[in-house]
C-alpha positions as CSV (number, residue, x, y, z in Angstrom):
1,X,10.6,32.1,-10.5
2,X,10.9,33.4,-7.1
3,X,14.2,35.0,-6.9
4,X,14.3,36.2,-3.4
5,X,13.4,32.4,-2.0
6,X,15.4,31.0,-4.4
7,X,18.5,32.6,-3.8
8,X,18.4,31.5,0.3
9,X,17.7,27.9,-0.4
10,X,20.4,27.6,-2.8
11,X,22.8,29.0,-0.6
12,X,21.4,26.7,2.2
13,X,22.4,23.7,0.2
14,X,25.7,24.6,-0.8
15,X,26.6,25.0,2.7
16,X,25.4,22.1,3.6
17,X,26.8,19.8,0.9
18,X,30.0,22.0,1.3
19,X,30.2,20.6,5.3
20,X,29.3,16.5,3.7
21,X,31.9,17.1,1.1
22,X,34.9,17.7,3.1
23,X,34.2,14.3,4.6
24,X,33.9,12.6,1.7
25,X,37.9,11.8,0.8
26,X,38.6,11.6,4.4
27,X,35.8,8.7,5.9
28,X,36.8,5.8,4.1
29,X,40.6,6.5,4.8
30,X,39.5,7.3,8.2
31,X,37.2,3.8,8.6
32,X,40.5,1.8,7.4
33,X,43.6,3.5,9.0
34,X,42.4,4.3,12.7
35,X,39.4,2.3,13.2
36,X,41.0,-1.0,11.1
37,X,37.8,-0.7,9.1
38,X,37.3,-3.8,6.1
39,X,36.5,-2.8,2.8
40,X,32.7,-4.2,3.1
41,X,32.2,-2.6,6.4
42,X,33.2,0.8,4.9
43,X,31.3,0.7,2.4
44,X,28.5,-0.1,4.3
45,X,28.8,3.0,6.0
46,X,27.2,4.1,3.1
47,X,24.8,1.4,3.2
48,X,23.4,2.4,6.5
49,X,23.2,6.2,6.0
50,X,20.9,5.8,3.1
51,X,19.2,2.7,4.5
52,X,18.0,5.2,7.2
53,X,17.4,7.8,4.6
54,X,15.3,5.3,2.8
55,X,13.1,4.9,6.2
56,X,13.2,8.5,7.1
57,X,12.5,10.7,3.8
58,X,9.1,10.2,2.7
59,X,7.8,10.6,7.0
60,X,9.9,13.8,6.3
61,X,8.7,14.5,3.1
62,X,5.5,14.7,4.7
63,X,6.1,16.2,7.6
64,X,7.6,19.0,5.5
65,X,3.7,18.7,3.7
66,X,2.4,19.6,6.7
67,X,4.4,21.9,9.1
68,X,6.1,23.5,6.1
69,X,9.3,23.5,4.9
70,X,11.7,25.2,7.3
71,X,10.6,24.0,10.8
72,X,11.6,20.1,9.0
73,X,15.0,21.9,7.5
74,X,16.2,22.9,10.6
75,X,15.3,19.3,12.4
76,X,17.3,17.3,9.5
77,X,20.1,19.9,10.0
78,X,20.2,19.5,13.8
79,X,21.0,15.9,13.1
80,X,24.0,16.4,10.7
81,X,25.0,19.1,13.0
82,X,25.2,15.8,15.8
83,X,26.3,13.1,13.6
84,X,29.4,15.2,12.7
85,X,30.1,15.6,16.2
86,X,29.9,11.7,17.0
87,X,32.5,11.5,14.0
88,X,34.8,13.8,16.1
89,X,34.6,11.9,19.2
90,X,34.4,8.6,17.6
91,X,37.4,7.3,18.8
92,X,37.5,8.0,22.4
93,X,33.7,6.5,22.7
94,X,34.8,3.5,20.6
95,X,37.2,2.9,22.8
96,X,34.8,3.0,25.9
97,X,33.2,1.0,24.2
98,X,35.9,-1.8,23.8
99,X,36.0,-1.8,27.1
100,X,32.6,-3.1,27.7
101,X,34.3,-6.1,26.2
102,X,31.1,-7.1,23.8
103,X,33.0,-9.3,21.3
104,X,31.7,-6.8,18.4
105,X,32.1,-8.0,14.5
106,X,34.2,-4.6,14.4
107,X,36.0,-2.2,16.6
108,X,34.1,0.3,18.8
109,X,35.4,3.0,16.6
110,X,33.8,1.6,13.7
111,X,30.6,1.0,15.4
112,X,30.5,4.5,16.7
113,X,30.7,5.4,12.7
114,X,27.9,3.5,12.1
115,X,25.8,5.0,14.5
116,X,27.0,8.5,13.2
117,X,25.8,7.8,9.5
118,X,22.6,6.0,10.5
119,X,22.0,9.2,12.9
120,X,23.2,11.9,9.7
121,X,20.3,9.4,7.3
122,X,17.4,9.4,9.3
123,X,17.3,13.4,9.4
124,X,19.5,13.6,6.1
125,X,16.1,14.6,4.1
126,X,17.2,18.3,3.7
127,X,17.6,17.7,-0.2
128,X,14.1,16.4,-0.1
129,X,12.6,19.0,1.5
130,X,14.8,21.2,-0.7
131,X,13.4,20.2,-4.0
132,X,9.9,20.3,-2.7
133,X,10.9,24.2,-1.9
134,X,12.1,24.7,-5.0
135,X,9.0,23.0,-6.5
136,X,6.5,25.4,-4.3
137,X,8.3,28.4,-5.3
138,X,8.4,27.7,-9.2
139,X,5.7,27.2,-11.8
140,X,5.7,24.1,-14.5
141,X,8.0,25.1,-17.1
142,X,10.4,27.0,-14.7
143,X,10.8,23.6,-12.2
144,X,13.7,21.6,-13.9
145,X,15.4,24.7,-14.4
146,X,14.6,25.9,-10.4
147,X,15.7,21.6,-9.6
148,X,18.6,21.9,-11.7
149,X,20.0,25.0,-9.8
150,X,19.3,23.1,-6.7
151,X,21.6,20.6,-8.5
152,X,24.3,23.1,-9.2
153,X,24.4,24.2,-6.1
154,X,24.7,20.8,-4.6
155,X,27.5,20.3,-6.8
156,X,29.0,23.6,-6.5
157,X,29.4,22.1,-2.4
158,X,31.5,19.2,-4.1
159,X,33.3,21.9,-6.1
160,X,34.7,23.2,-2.4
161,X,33.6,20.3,0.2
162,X,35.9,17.4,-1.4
163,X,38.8,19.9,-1.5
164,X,38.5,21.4,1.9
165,X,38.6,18.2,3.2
166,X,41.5,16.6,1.6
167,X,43.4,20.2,2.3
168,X,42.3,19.6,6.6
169,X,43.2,15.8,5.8
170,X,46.8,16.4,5.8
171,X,47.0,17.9,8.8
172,X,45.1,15.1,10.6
173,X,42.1,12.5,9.9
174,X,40.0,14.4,12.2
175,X,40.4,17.9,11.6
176,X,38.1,17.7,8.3
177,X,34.6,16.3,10.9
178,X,35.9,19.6,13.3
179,X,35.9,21.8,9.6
180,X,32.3,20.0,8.3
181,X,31.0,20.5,11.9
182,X,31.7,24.1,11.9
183,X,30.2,24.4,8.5
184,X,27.0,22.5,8.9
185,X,26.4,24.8,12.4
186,X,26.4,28.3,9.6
187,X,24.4,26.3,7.3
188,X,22.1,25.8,10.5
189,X,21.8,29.6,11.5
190,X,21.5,30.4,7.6
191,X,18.1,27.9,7.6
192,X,17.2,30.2,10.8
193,X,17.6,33.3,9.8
194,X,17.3,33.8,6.2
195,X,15.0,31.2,5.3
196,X,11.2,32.1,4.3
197,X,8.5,29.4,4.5
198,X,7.6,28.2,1.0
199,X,4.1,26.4,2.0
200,X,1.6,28.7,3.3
201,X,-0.9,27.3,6.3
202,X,-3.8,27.0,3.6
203,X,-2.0,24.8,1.4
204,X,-0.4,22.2,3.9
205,X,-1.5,19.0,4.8
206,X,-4.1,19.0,7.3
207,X,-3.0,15.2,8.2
208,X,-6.8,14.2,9.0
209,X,-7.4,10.4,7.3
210,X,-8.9,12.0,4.0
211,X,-5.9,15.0,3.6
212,X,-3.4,11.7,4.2
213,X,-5.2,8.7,1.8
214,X,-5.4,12.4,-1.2
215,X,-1.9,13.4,-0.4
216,X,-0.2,10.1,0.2
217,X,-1.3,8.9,-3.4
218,X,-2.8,5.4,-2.7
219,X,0.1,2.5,-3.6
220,X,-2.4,0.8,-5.9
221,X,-2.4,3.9,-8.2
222,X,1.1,4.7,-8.3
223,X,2.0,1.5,-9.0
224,X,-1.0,1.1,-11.9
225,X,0.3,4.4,-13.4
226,X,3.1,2.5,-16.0
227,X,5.0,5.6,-16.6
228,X,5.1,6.8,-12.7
229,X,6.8,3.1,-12.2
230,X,9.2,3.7,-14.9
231,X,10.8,7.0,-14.1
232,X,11.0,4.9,-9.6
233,X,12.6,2.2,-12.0
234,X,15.1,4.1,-13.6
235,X,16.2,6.0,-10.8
236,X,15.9,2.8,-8.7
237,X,18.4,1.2,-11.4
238,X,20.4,4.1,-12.0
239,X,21.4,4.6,-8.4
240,X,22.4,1.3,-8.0
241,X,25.6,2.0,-10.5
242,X,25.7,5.3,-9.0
243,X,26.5,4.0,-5.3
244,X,29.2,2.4,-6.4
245,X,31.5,5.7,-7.1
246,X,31.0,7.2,-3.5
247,X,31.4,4.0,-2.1
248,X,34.4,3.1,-3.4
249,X,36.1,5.5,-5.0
250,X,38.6,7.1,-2.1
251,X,39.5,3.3,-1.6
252,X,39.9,2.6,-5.2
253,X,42.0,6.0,-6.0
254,X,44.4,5.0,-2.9
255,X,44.3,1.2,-4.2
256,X,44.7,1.3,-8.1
257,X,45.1,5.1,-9.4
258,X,47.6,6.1,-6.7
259,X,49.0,2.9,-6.1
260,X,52.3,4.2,-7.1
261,X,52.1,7.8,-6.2
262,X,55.7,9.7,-5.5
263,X,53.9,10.8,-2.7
264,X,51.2,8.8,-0.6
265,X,51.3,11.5,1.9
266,X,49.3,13.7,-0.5
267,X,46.8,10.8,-1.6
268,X,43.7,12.8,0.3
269,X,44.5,16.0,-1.2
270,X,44.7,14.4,-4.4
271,X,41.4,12.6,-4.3
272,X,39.7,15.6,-2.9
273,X,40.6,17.8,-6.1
274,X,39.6,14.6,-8.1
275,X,35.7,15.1,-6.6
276,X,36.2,18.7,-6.6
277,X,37.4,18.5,-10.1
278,X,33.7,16.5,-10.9
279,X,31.7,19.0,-8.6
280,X,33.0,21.9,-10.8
281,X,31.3,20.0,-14.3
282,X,28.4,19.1,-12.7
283,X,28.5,22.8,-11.7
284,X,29.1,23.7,-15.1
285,X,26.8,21.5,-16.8
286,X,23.7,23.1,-14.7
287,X,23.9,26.2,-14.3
288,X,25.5,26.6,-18.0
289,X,24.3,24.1,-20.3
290,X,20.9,22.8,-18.2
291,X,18.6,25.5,-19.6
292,X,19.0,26.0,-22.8
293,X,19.4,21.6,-23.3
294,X,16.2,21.6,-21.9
295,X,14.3,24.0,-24.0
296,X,16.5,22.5,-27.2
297,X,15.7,18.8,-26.6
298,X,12.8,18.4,-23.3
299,X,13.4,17.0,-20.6
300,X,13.0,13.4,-21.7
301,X,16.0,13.3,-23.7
302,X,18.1,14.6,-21.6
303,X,17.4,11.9,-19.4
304,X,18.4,9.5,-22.0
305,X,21.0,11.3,-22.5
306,X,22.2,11.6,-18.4
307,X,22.3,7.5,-18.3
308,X,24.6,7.5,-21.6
309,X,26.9,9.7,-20.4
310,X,27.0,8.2,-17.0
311,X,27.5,4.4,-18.2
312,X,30.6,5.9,-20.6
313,X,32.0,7.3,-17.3
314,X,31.7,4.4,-15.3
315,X,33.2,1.9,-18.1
316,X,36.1,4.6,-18.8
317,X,36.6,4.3,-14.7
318,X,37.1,0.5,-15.1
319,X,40.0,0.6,-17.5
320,X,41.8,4.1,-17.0
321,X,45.7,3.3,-16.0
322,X,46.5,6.8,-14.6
323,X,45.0,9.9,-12.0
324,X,44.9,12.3,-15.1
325,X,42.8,9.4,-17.6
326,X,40.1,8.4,-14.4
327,X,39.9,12.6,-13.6
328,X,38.8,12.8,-17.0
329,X,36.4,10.3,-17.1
330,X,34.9,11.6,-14.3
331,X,34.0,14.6,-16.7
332,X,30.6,12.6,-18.1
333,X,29.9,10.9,-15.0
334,X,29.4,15.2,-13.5
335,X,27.5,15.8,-16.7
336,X,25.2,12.6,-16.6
337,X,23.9,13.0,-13.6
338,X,23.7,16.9,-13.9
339,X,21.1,16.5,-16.7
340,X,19.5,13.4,-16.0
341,X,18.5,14.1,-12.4
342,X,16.8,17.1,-12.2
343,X,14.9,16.3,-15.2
344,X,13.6,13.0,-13.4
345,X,12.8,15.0,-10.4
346,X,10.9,17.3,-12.4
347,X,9.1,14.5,-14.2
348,X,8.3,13.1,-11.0
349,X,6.9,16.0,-9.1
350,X,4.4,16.3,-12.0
351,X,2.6,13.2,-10.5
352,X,0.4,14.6,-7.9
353,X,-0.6,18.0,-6.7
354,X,1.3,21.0,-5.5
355,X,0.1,19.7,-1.4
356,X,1.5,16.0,-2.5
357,X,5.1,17.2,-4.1
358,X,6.7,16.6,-0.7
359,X,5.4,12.7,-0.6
360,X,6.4,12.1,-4.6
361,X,9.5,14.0,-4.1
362,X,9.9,11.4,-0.7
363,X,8.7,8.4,-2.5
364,X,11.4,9.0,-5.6
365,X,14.2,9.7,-2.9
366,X,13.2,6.3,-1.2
367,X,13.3,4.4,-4.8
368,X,16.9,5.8,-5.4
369,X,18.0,5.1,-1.4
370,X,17.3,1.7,-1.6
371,X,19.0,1.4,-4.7
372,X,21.6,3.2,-2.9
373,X,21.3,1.3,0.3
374,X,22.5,-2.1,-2.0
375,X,24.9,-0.8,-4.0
376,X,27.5,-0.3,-1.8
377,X,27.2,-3.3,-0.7
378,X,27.4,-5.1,-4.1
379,X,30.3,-2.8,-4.4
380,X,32.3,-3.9,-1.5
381,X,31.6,-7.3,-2.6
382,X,32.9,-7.2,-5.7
383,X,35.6,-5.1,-4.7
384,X,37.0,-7.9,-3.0
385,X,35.8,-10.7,-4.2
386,X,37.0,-10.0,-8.3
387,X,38.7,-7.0,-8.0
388,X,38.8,-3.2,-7.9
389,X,37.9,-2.8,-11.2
390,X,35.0,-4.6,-11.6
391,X,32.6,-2.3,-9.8
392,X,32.9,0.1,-12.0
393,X,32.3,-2.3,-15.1
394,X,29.6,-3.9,-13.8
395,X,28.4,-0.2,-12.7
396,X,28.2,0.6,-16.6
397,X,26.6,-2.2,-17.8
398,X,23.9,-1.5,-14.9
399,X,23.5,1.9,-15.9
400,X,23.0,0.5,-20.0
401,X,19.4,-0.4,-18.1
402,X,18.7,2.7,-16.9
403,X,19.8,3.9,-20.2
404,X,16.9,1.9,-21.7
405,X,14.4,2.3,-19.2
406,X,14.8,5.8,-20.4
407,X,14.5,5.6,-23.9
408,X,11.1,3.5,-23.2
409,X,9.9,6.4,-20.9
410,X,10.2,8.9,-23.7
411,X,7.3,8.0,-25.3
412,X,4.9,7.2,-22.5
413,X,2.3,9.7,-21.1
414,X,2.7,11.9,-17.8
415,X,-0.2,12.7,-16.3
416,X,-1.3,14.1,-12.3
417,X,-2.6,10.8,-11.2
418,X,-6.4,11.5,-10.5
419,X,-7.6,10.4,-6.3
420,X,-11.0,9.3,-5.7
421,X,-12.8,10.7,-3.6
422,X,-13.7,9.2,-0.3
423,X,-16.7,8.7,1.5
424,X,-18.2,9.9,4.1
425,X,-19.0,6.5,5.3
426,X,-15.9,5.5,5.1
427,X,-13.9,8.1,6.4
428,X,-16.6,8.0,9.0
429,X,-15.8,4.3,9.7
């Protein structure tokens, strides 16, 4: 493993997840208080960012497959760097746009939110383009540990982000986009000026029709290979209970857990040290417990594993009765998805070859971001239309299928699924 690359990347990535994270307790609050935001329109905030994510990573992906890895890191950065900035403003341009006297659905501030996620998920494929660094710079049996790292550091920027923000928060809803903004801009220079290119000029995509139909992996053979389809499935299904958490969960700590706090002036910072408090296990869980689970039980299990311990979470979410009980149960919810998702990245990069890694490593994001696009708004739905708890029941039981889909998959061959060649007639036509 590639020490000296890895090391920059990782640092990279906690930056930037440390600048997402401080908005994380604040934007639903935000959406609600000074933008008179409904509970299905904020959670479709979350909707839209990973709706445009869905579009957006695999044209990154392979992008990054063909003008290398940094040059696309610092694009995607660039647009979180301007999203942020939108959030900042987004109440003096919703109010121009009031003015204009549209009759919108929602108020201008709101929409001016919506454009900032959609902007933030069409170049939000850093993590992408991440993991196919990480994947260029380590061999076979190195790359769930190298993924899982990635992981840790992505959670180690929850550890911090969630915090920060709810910290920023009670000194004013818009101080924690000025604090992300100002973090995200570091994150920017540290792509600049620390980061070495991962994907030599030999080994890119040349984009010519023939580079494109070998590294694009033709949809009729992904979709015959029954073990490629399982591992999209289960992090298709998977994500869909996922979504739920982020969507909801400032909304339902402020609604349910906190509903009779001493002190509802201290809600944010509360909720932030919640998240950080789940950052710090998922943390834990890879940079501690990852490696030597891995080489004890493959990579397999511990994907079985990851949906167990993430369906436990979600049902203990659904009936906890105080802050200390739900912070708890946030506990297996950290350590599902720090063993389960780096494994199923790993899996999936195996797939194709190392010129292709970007496009699997695209496709997979694109499996789990349209899960992630509905799930929110399944979320808000049943938010409302049942109650708060629900989601998170109905998150479990969703997550039992990913639990099986897993168990199926342990048993199934993974193999690099084998291109024909074309011909020159037809690459000529």
């Amino acid at each position: 493993m590639d020490k000296k690359r890895l090391y920059p990347i990782l640092l990279i990535i906690f930056t930037n997840i440390l600048g997402a994270g401080v908005i994380i307790p604040i934007l639903p609050l935000y959406a609600e208080g000074t933008f008179q935001g409904t509970v299905p329109q904020i959670t479709l905030l979350a909707s839209a960012f990973f709706g445009a994510q869905f579009i957006a990573a695999p044209w990154l992906g392979r992008l990054s497959d063909r003008y290398g890895r940094r040059p696309i890191l610092i694009l995607s950065q660039v647009g979180t760097v301007a999203a942020f900035v939108l959030f900042i403003y987004a109440g003096q341009l919703g109010a121009l746009l009031d003015q204009l006297g549209l009759n919108l659905p929602l108020t201008g501030g709101m929409a001016m939110l919506f454009v900032a996620r959609l902007l933030d998920g069409i170049t939000g494929g850093n993590i992408t383009i991440a993991q196919a660094y990480i994947s260029d710079i380590t061999p076979d049996d190195q790359r769930a540990q190298g993924l899982g790292l990635l992981q840790a550091a992505f959670g180690a920027g929850f550890v911090f982000g969630p915090a920060f923000g709810g910290i920023l928060g009670n000194y004013g809803l818009v101080l924690p986009f000025i604090g992300a903004t100002v973090v995200t801009v570091i994150t920017l220079l540290l792509t600049i000026f620390t980061l070495k290119e991962s994907l030599p000029p030999e080994e890119r995509s040349s984009g010519n029709r023939e580079e494109r139909a070998r590294v694009k992996l033709p949809m009729r053979l992904i979709f015959s290979d029954k073990a490629l389809v399982l591992i999209l499935a289960v992090g298709f299904v998977s994500s869909l209970a996922f979504a739920a958490l982020p969507a909801t969960f400032a909304l339902y700590a402020n609604h349910v857990i906190f509903a009779e706090a001493a002190n509802p002036g201290r809600i944010q910072l509360y909720i932030g040290l919640m998240l950080a408090f789940n950052g710090a296990t998922q943390v834990l869980t890879q940079i501690v417990f990852l490696r030597p689970l891995v080489a004890r039980f493959g990579e397999r299990n511990l994907l079985i594993l990851g949906q167990a311990s993430i369906a436990v979470s979600l049902f203990g979410l659904a009936i906890a009765g105080s802050p200390l009980i739900a912070t708890l149960f946030l506990a297996p919810f950290a350590f599902g998805f720090g063993v389960g998702e780096p494994n199923t990245q790993s899996l999936v990069t195996r797939f194709g070859s190392r010129r292709s890694r970007g496009f699997l490593l695209g496709l997979y994001q694109s499996a789990r971001s349209l899960a992630l696009i509905a799930g929110p708004i399944w979320a808000g739905y049943i938010y409302e239309a049942i109650n708060p708890r629900s989601v998170y029941a109905i998150g479990g039981a969703t997550t039992l299928l990913a639990f099986v889909g897993a168990i199926l998959l342990k048993n199934m061959p993974v193999k690099e699924i084998e291109v024909p060649e074309i011909s020159q007639s037809s690459d000529a036509a």
